[in-house]
DSSP file (Angstrom, degrees, kcal/mol; ACC not computed):
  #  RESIDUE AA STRUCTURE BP1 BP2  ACC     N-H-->O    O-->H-N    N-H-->O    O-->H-N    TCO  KAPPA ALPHA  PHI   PSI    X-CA   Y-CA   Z-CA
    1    1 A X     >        0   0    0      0, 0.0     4,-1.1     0, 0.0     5,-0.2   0.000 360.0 360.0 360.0 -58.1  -21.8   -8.4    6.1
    2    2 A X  H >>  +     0   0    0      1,-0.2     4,-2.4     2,-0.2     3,-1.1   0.875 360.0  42.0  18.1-100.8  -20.8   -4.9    6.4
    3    3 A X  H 3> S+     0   0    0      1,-0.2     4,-2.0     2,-0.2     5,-0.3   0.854 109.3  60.9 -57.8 -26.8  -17.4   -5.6    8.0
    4    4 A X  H 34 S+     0   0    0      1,-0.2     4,-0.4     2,-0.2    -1,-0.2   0.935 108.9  41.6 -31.9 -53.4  -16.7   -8.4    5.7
    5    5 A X  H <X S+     0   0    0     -3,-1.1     4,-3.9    -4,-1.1     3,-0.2   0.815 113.9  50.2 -64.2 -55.0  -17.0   -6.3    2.8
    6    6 A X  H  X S+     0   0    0     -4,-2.4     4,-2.1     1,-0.3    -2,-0.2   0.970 115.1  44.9 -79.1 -42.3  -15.0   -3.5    4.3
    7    7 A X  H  X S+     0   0    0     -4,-2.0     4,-2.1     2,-0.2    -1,-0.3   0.794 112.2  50.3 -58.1 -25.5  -12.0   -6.1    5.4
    8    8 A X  H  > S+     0   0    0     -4,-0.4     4,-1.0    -5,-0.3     5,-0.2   0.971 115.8  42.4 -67.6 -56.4  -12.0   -7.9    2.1
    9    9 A X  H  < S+     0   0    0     -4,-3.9    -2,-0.2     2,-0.2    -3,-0.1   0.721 113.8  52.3 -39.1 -46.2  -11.7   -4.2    0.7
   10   10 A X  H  X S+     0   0    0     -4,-2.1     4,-2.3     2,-0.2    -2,-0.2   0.839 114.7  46.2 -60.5 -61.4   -8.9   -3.4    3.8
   11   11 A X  H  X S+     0   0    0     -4,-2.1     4,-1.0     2,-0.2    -2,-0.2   0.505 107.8  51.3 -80.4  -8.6   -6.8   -6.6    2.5
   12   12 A X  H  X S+     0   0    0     -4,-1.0     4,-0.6     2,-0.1    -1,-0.2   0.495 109.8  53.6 -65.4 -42.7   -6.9   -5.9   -0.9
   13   13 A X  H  > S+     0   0    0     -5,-0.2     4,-2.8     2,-0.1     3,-0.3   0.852 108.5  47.2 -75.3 -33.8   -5.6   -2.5    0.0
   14   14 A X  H  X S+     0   0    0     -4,-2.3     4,-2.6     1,-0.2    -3,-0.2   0.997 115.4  45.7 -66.3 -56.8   -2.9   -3.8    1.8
   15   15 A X  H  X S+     0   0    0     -4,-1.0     4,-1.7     1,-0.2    -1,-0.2   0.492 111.1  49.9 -46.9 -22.0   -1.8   -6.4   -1.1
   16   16 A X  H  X S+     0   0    0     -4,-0.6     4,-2.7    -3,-0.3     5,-0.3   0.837 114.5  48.0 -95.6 -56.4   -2.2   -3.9   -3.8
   17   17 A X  H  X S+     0   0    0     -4,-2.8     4,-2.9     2,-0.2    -2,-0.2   0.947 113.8  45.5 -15.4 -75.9    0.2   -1.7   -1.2
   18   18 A X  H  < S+     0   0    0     -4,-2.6     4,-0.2     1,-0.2    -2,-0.2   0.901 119.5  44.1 -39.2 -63.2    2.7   -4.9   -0.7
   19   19 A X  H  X S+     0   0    0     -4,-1.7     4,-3.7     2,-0.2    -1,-0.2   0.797 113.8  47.4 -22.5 -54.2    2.6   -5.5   -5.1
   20   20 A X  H  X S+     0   0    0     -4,-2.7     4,-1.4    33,-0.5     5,-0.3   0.851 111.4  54.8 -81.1 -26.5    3.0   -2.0   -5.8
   21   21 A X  H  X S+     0   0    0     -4,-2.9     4,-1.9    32,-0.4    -1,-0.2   0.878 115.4  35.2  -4.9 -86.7    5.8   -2.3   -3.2
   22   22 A X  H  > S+     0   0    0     -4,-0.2     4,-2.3     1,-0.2    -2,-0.2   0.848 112.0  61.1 -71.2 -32.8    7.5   -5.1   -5.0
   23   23 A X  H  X S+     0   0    0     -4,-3.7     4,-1.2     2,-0.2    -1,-0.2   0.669 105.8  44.6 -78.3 -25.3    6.8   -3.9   -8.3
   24   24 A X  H  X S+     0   0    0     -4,-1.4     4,-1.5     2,-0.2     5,-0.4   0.850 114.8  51.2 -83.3 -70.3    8.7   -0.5   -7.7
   25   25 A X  H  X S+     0   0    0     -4,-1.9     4,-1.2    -5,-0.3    -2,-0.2   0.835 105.5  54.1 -17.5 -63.2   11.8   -2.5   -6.1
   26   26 A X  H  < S+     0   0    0     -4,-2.3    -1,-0.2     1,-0.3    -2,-0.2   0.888 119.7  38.8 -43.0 -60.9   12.0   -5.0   -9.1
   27   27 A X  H  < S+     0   0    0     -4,-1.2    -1,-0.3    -3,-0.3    -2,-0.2   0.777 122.4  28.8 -15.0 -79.3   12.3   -1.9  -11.1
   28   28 A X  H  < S+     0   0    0     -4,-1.5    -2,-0.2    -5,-0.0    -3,-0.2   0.907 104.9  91.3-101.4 -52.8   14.2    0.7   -9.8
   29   29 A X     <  -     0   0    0     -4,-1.2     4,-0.1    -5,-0.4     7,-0.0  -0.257  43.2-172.3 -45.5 127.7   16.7   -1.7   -7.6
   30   30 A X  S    S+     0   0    0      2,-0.1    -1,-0.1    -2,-0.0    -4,-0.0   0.593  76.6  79.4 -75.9 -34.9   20.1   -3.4   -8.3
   31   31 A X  S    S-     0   0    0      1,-0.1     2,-0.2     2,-0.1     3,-0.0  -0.188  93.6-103.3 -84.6 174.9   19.7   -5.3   -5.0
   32   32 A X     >  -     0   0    0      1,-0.1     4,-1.3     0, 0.0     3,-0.4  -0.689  45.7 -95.3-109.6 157.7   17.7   -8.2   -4.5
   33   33 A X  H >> S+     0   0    0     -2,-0.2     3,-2.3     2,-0.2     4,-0.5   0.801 117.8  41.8 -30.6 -75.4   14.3   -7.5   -2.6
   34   34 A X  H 3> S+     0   0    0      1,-0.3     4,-0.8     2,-0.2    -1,-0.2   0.891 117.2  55.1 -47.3 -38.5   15.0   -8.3    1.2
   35   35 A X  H 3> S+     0   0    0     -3,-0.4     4,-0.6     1,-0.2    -1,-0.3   0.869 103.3  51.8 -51.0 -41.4   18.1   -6.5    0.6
   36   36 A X  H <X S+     0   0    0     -3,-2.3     4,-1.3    -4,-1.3    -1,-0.2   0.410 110.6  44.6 -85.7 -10.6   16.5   -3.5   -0.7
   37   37 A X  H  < S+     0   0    0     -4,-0.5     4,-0.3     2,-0.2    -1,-0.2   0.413 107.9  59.3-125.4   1.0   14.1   -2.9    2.2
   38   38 A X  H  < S+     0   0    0     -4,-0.8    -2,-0.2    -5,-0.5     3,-0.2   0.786 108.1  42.7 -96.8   0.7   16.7   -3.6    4.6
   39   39 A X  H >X S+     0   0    0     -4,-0.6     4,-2.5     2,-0.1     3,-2.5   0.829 110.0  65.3 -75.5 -59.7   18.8   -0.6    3.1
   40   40 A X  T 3<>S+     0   0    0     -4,-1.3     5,-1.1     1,-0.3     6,-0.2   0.509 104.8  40.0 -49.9  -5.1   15.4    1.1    3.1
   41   41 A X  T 345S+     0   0    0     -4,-0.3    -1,-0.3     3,-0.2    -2,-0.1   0.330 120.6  42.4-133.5 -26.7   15.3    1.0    6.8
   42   42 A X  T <45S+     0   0    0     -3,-2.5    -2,-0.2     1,-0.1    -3,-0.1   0.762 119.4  43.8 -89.2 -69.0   18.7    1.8    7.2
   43   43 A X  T  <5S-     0   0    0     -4,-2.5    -3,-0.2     1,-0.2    -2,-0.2   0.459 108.9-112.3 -55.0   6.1   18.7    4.8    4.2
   44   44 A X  T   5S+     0   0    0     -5,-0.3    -3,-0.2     1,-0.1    -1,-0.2   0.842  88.3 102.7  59.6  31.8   15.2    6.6    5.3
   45   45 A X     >< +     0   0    0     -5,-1.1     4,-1.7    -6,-0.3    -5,-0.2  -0.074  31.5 109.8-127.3  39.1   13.2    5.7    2.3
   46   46 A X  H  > S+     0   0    0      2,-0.2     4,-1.0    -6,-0.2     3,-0.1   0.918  81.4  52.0 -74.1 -23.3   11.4    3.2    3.6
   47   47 A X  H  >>S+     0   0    0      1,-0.3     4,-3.6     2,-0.2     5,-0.7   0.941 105.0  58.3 -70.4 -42.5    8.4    5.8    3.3
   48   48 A X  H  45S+     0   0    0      2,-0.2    -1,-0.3     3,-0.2     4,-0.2   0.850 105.4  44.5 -67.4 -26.6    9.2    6.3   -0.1
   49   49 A X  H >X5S+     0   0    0     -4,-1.7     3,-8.4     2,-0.2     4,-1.3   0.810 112.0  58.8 -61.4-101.9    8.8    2.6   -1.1
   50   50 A X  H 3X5S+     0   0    0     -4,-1.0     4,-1.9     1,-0.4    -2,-0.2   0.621 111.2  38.5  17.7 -65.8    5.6    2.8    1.0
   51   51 A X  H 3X5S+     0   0    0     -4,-3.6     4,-0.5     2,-0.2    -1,-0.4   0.792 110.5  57.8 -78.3 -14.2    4.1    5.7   -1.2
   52   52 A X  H X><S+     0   0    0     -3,-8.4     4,-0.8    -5,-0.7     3,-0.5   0.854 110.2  48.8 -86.4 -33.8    5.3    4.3   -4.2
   53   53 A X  H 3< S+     0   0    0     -4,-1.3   -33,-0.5     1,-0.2   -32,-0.4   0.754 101.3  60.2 -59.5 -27.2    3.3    1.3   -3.2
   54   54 A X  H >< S+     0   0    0     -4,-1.9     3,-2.1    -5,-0.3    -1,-0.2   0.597  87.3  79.0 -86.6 -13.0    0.4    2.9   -2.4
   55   55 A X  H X< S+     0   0    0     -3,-0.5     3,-1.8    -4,-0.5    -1,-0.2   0.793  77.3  66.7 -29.4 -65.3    0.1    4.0   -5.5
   56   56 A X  T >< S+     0   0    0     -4,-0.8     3,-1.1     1,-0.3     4,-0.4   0.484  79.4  85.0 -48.2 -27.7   -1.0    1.3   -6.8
   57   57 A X  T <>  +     0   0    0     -3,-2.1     4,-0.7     1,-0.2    -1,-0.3   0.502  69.7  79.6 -54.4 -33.0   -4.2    1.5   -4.8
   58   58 A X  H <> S+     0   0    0     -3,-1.8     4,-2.3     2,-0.2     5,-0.3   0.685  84.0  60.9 -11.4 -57.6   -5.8    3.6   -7.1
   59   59 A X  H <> S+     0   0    0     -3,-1.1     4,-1.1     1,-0.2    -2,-0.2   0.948 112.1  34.3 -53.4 -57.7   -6.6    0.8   -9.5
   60   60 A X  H  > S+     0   0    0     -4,-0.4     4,-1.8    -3,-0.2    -1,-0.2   0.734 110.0  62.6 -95.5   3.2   -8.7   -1.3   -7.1
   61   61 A X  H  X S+     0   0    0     -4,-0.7     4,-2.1     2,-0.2    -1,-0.2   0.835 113.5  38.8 -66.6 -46.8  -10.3    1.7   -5.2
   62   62 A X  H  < S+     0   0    0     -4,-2.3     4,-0.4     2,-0.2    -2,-0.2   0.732 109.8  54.2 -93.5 -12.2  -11.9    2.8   -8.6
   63   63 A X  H >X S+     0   0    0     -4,-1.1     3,-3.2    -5,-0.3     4,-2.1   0.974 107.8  59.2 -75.9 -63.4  -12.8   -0.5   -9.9
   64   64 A X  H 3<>S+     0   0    0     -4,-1.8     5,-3.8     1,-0.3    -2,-0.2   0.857 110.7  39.5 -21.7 -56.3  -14.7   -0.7   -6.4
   65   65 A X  T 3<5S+     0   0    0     -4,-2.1    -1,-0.3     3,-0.2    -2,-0.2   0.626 111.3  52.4 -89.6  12.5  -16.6    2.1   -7.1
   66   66 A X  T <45S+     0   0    0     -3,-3.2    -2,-0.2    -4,-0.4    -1,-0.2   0.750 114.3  45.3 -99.3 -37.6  -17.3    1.4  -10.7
   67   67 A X  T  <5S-     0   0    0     -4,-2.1    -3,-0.1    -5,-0.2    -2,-0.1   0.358 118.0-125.1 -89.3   1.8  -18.5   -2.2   -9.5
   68   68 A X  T   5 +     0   0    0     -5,-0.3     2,-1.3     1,-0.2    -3,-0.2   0.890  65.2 145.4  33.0  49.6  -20.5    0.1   -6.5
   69   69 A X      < +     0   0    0     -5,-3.8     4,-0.3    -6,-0.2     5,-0.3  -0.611  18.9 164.8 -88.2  66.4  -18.8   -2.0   -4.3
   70   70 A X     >  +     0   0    0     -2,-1.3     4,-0.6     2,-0.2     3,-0.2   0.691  64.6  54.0 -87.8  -6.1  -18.5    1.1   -1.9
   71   71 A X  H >> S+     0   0    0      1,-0.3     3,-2.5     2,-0.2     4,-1.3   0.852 112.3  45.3 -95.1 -63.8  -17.5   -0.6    1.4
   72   72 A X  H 34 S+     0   0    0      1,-0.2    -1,-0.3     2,-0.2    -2,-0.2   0.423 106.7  53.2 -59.7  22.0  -14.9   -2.1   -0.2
   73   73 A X  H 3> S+     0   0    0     -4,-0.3     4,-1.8    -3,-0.2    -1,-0.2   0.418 107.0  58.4 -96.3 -29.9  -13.8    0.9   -1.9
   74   74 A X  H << S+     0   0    0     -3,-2.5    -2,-0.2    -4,-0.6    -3,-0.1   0.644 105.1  50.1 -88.9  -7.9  -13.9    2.2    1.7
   75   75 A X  T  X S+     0   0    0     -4,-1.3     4,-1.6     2,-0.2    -1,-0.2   0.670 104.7  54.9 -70.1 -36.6  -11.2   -0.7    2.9
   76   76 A X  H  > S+     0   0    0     -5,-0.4     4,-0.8     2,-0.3    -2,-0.2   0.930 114.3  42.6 -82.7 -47.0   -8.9    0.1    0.2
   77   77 A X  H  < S+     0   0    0     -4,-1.8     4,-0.3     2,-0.2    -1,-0.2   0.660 104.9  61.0 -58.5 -18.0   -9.1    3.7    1.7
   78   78 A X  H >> S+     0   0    0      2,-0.1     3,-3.1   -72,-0.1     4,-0.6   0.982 108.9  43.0 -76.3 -62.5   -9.0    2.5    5.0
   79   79 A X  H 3X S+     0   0    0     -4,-1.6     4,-1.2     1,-0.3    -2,-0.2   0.482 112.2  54.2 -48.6 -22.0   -5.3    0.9    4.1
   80   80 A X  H 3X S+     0   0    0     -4,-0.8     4,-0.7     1,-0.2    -1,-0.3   0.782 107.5  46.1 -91.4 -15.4   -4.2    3.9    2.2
   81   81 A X  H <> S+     0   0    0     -3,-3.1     4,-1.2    -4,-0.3    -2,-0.3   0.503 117.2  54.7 -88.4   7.7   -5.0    6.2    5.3
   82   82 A X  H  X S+     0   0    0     -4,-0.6     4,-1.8     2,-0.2    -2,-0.2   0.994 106.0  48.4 -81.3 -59.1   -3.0    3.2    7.0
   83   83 A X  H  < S+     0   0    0     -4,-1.2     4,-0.3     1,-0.3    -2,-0.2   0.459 109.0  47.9 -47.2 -52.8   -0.3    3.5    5.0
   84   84 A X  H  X S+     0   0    0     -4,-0.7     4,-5.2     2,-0.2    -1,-0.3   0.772 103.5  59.6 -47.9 -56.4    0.1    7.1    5.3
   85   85 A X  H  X S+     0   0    0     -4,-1.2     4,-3.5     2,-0.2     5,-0.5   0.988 112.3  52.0 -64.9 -62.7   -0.1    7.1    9.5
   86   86 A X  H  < S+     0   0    0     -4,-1.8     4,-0.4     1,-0.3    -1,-0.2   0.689 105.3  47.9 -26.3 -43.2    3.1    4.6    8.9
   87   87 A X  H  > S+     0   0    0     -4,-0.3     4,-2.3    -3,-0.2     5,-0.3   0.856 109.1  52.7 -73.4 -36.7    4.7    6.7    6.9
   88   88 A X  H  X>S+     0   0    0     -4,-5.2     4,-2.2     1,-0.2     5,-0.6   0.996 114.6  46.8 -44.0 -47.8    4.1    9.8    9.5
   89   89 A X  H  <5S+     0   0    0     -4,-3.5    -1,-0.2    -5,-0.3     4,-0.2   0.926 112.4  46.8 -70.2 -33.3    5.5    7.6   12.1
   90   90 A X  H >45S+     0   0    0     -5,-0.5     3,-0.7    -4,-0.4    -1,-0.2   0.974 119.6  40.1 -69.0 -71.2    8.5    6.5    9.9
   91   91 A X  H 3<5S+     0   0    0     -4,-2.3    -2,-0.2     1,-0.3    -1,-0.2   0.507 125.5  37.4-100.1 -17.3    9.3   10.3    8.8
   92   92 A X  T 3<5       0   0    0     -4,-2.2    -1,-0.3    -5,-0.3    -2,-0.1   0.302 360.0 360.0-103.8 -13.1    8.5   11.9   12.7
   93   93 A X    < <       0   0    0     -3,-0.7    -2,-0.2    -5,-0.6    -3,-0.1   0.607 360.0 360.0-106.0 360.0   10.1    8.9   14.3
């Protein structure tokens, strides 16, 4: 029950990630999506999409705890420390 919670929480983080993701692209970009994260991958900012995405993560992390939903508040935090360790490896790599 336990890990259920905490993967529902985990995949929620990731989606919120992905969203916040598209949502900066849509935005900030001339280029059309796939375009834009294959120049990120070429330019070095793929981390900076990444963190702009994560951003977003906020929102269901406190709703989680508001709702005392605390293992899934602790999935969506598992996905943000995910998120991060990705970016290390993108910025070290």
């Amino acid at each position: 029950m336990i890990r259920k919670e905490i993967l529902i929480g985990f995949l929620t983080g990731i989606g919120t990630n992905l969203l916040g993701m598209l949502i900066y692209i849509l935005i900030f970009s001339e280029l059309p999506v796939l375009a834009t994260l294959q120049e990120s991958l070429k330019g070095d900012f793929m981390g900076t999409l990444i963190t702009a995405g994560a951003i977003l993560n906020f929102l269901p992390f406190f709703v989680f705890l508001k709702k005392e939903r605390i293992y899934r508040a602790r999935g969506v935090l598992m996905a943000s420390i995910l998120a991060a360790l990705v970016i290390a490896i993108i910025k070290l790599g």
